[in-house]
Structure formats: structure tokens, C-alpha cells
DRENKOLSE-39380 format. One record per residue (C-alpha): residue number from 1; z, y, x; residue in one letter. Coordinates in pm, 1 decimal, decimal comma. Layout:
  num         z         y         x  residu
  NUM         Z         Y         X       A
...
***
This chain:
  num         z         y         x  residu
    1   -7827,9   -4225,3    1776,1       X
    2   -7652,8   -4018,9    1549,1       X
    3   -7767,7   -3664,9    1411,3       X
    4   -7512,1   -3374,3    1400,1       X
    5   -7685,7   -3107,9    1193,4       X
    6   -7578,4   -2778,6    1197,2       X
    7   -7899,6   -2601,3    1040,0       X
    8   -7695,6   -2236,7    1062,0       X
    9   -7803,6   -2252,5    1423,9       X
   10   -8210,1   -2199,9    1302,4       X
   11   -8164,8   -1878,5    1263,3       X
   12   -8015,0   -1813,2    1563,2       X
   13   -8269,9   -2036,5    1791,0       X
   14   -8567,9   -1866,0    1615,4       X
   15   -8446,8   -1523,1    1675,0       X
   16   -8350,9   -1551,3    2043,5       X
   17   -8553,7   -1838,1    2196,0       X
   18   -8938,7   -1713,2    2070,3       X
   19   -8974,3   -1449,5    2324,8       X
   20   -9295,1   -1292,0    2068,6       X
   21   -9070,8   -1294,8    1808,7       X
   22   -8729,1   -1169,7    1927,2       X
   23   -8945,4    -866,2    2082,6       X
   24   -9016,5    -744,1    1702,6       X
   25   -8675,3    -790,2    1551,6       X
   26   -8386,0    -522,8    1614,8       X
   27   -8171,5    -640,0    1885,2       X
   28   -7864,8    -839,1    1758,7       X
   29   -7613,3    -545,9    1875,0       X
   30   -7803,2    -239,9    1774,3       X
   31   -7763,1    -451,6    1412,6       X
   32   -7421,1    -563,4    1397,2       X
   33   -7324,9    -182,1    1503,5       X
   34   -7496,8     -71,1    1163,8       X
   35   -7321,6    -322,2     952,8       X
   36   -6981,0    -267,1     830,5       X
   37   -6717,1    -458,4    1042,1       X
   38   -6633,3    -775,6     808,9       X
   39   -6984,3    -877,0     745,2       X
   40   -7059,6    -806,9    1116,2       X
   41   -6741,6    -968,7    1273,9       X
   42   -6673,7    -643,2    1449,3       X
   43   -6286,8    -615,3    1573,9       X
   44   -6293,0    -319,7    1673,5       X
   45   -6482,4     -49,8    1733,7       X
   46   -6467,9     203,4    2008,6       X
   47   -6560,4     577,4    2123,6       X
   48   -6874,4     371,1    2346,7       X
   49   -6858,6      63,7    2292,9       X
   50   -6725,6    -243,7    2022,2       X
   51   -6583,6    -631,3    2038,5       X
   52   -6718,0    -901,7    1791,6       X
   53   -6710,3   -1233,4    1770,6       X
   54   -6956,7   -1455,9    1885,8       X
   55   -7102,5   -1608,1    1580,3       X
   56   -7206,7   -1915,4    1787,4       X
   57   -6891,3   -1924,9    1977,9       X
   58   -6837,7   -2170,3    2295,3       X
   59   -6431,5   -2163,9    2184,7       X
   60   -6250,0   -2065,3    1893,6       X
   61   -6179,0   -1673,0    1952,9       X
   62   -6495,7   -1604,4    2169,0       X
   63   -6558,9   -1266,3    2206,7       X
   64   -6809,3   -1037,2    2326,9       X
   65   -6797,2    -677,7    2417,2       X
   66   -7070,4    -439,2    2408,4       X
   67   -7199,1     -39,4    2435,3       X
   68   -7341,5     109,4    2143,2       X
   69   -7650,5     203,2    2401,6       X
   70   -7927,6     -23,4    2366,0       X
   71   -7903,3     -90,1    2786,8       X
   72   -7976,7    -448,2    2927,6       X
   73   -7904,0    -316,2    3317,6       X
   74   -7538,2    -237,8    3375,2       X
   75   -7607,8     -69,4    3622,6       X
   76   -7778,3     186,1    3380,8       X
   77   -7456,8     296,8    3170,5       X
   78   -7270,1     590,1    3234,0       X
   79   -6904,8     528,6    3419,7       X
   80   -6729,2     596,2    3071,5       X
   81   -6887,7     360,9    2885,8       X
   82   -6855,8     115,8    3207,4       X
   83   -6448,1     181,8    3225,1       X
   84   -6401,7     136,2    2835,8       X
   85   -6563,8    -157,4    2849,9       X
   86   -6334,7    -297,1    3099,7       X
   87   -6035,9    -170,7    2894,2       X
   88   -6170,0    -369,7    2608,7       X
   89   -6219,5    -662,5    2839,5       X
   90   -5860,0    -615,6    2948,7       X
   91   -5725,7    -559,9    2556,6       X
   92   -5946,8    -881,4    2432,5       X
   93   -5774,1   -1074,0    2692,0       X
   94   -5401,8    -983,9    2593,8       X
   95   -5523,0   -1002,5    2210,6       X
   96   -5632,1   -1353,8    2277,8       X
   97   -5320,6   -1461,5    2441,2       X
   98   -5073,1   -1342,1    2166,5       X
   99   -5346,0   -1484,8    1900,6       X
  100   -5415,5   -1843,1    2090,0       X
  101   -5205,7   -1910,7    2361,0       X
  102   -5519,6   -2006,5    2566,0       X
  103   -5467,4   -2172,1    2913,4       X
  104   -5716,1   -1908,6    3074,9       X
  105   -6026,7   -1748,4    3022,4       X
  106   -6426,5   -1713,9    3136,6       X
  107   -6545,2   -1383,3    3123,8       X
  108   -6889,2   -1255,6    3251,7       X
  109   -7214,4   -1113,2    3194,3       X
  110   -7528,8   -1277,9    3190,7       X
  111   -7790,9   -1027,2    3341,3       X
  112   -8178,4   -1114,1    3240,5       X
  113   -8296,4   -1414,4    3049,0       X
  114   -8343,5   -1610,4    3381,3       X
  115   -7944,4   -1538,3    3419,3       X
  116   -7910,7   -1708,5    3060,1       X
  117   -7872,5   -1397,3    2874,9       X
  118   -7956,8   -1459,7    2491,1       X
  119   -7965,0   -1089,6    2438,9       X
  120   -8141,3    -978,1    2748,3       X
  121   -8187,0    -608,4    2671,4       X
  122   -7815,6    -555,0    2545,2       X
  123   -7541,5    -581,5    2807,4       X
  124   -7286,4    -722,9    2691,5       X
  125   -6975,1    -937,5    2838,1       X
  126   -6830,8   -1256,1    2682,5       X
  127   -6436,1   -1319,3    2665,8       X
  128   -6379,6   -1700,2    2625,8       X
  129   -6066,9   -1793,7    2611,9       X
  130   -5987,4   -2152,3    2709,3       X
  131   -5751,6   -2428,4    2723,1       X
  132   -5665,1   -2755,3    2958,9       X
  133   -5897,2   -3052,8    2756,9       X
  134   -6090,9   -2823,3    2622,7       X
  135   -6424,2   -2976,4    2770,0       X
  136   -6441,9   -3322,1    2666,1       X
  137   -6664,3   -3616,5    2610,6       X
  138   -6834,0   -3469,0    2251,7       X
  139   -6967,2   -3218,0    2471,2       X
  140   -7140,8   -3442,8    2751,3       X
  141   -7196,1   -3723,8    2486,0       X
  142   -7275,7   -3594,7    2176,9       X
  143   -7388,8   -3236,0    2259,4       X
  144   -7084,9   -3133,9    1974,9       X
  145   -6835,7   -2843,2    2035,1       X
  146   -6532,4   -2927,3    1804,3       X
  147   -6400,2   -2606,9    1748,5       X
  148   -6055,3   -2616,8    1546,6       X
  149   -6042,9   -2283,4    1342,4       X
  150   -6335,5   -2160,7    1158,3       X
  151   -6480,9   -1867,5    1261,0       X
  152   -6380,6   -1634,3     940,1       X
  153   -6022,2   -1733,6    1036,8       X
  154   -6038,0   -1672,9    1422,5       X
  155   -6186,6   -1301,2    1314,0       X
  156   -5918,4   -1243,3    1047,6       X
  157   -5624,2   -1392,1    1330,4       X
  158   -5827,6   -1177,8    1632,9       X
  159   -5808,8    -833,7    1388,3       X
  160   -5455,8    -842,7    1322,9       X
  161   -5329,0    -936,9    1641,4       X
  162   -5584,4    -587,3    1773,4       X
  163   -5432,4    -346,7    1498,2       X
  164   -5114,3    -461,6    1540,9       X
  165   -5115,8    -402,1    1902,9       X
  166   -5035,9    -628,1    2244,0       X
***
């Protein structure tokens, strides 16, 4: 068997997956929101609510959109910070098209950790765009996402394209 290591991903695993530990760290979006928008991947950043990139993205351009309130429940956010989000939703999707020329797209929410969420206590919604072939054998043999633009690039191609207007 062969070993892909990808050691970046430690970080990421030891924050999220120790349930003891996550609860005493700051949650990953009340954090990004403080940073400035480089360092944090931010693309832009709204009256309620921003887009970043996923860090640990499932496809090149992955997005994730999210309110500034510290909410996990949805159901919980006022119905302005609920209709910008689905703006942004609706922006990140045109973005992505003029910036990728995807095939389609997965977007969703995962609600609790038993619903898969990684951030549990944040709502947030993911934007993936995605493309015919996309899911191939590296993924069911070798557990390996190629991705083929790093994710600095994919940030700098996703901010122009969202300045510059769709």
C-alpha cells in the first residue's frame, strides 16, 4: 500500500474531530471573520454574512457561506441574514460559472455533527461546484482528491471574478 501524506490536514483533524478539544478553541468562522481577508480566504464580505473558501476543499473553487452570528440552528437567524445568505448562495454560483465553467453544483448545509457538520455550532452552506469525471477511481481507491488549481490560485481567480461582477 502506498502512503499519500498530506500532514496540513493535522491541524484540521485535531481541531474538529476531538469533540473536548474543539469545545475550547474559537469556532473556525468567528476566527476567519477577525482575520483580514487574504490570510483568511475571505471573498467577500457582507452586511450579515461572508464567503470563503474551504481550506480543505472537496473541488477546486469550494465555497462556503456563512453569518457573522455564532448560530448552529438555521432556524435561529433572523430573515435578513437568512435572504442574504441565499443571495450569496445565488452570486457564488454565477461567480463559479464565469471562473470554472463547472458542469453543476452541490450545495447544502450540514445541520449537527450527526448530519456531518465539521463546524456544528456555525451554520454555514457549502457551494461545490462540479464537473462530469470529476469522481473517479483515486477517490474510491486511493482515498486522493486530485484537485487541479491550488487553493491560493482558486481564491485569487474566485475574488476577481466577485469584484468584477457576474
Amino acid at each position: 500500500m502506498k502512503i499519500l501524506w498530506n500532514p496540513w490536514r493535522y491541524e484540521y483533524i485535531k481541531t474538529f474531530t476531538n469533540k473536548n478539544e474543539s469545545s475550547s478553541k474559537e469556532c473556525l468562522f468567528c476566527r476567519l471573520q477577525k482575520q483580514n481577508d487574504d490570510e483568511a480566504l475571505i471573498v467577500y464580505r457582507g452586511r450579515r454574512a461572508f464567503v470563503v473558501m474551504n481550506a480543505y476543499p472537496y473541488n477546486s473553487g469550494h465555497l462556503m457561506i456563512a453569518p457573522y452570528e455564532h448560530i448552529g440552528d438555521p432556524t435561529q437567524l433572523d430573515l435578513e441574514t437568512i435572504i442574504e445568505i441565499s443571495e450569496l448562495v445565488k452570486k457564488a454560483i454565477s461567480v463559479l460559472r464565469q471562473a470554472f465553467h463547472p458542469d453543476g453544483f452541490n450545495i447544502g448545509a450540514n445541520i449537527g455533527r450527526a448530519a456531518g457538520a465539521g463546524v456544528p455550532d456555525h451554520f454555514h452552506v457549502h457551494v461545490v461546484p462540479r464537473w462530469v469525471g470529476d469522481a473517479n477511481f483515486m477517490a474510491i481507491i486511493a482515498n486522493t482528491k486530485p484537485l487541479p488549481i491550488g487553493l491560493r490560485e482558486s481564491y485569487e481567480v474566485v475574488k476577481k471574478h466577485w469584484v468584477n461582477g457576474v
